[in-house]
C-alpha positions as CSV (number, residue, x, y, z in Angstrom):
1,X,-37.8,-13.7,38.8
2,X,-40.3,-15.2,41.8
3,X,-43.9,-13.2,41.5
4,X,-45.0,-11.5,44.5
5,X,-48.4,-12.2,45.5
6,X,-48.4,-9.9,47.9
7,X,-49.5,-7.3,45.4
8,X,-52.0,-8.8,43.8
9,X,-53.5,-9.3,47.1
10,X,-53.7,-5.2,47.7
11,X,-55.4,-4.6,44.7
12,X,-58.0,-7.0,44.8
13,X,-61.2,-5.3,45.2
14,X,-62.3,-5.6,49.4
15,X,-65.5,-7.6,50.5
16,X,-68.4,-5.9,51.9
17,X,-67.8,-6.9,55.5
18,X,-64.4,-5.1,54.7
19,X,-65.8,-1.6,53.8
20,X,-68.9,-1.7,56.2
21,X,-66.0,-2.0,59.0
22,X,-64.0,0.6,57.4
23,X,-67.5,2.9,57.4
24,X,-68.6,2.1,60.5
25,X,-65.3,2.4,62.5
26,X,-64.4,5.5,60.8
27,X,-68.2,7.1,60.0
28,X,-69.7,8.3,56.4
29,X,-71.6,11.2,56.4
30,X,-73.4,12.2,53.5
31,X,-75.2,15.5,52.8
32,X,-77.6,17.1,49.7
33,X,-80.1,19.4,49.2
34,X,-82.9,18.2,46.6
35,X,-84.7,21.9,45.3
36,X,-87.9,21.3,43.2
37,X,-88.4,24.4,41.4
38,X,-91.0,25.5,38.1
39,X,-90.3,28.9,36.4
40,X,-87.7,29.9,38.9
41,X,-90.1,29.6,41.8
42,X,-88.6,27.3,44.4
43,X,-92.0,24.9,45.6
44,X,-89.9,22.9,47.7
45,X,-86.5,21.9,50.1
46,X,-85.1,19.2,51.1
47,X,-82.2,19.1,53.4
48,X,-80.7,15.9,53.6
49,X,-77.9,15.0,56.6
50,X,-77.2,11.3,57.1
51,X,-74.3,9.8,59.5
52,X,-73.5,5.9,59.0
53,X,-70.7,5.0,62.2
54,X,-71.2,2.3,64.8
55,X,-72.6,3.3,67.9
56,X,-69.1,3.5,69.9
57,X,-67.8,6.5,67.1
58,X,-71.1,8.0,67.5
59,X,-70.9,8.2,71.2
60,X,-67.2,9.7,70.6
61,X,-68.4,12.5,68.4
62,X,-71.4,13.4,70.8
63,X,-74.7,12.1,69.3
64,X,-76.3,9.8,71.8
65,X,-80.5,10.3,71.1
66,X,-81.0,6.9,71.6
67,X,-80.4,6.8,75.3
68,X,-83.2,9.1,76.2
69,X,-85.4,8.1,73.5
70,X,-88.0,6.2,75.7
71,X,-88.4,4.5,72.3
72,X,-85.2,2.9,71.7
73,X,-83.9,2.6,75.4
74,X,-85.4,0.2,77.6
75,X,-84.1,2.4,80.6
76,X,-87.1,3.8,82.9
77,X,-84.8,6.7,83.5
78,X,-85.1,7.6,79.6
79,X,-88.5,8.1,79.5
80,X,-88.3,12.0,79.0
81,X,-90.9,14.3,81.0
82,X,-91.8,12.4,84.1
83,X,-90.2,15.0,85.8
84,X,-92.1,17.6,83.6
85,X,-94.9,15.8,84.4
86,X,-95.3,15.5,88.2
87,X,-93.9,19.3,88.0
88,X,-97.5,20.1,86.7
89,X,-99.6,18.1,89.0
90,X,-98.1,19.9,91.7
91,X,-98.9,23.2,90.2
92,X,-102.1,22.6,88.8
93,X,-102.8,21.3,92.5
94,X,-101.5,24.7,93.5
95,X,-103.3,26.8,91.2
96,X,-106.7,25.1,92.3
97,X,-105.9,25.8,96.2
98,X,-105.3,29.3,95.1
99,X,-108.4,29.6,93.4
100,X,-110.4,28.0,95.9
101,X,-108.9,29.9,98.5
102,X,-110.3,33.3,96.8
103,X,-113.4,34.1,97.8
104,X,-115.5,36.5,95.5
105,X,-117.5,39.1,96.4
106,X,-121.1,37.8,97.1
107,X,-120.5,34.1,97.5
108,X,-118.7,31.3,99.0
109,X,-115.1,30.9,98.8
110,X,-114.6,29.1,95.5
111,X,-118.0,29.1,94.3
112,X,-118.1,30.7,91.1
113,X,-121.8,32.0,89.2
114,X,-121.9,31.7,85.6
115,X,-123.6,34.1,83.4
């Protein structure tokens, strides 16, 4: 009877390039909760969520942080709250016309006497 190799080649163990493909084209996602507690009092919670997958899968499922993180995206457009920002310039700038435009009994528009 010839021996088939083929077999023995299935159940040999896979290399780690093997599985970290598998995980990353497929994702791993591992989850806990870690509860320190002393005489039935809970003192403290940790929730832990992790998700391994390559950035393609990650995309797929909908988790994208990375591209308007201004710290991991070299994009200008990333940089989050430069819209924000020059919003609140051009109100501040606002609210001080407003309040210089209001004149108060007994002085000058804009003038204001402390106590």
């Amino acid at each position: 009877m010839p021996i088939d190799d083929r077999g023995a080649l299935q159940r040999q163990p896979q290399g780690l390039v093997d599985i970290l493909d598998k995980i990353l084209d497929k994702g791993l996602v591992v989850a806990g909760d870690v509860k320190v507690s002393l005489a039935n009092v809970e003192l403290l919670t940790i929730q832990l969520r992790l998700v391994i997958c390559s950035i393609d899968k990650a995309e797929a499922i909908g988790i994208n942080w990375w591209r308007s993180d201004r710290f991991y995206s070299s994009d200008p457009r990333a940089v989050s709250g430069g819209d924000d920002v020059e919003a609140l310039k051009t109100r501040i700038d606002e609210l001080e016309r407003q309040l210089n435009a209001r004149s108060l009994p007994g002085g000058k528009g804009g003038e204001r006497k402390g106590r």
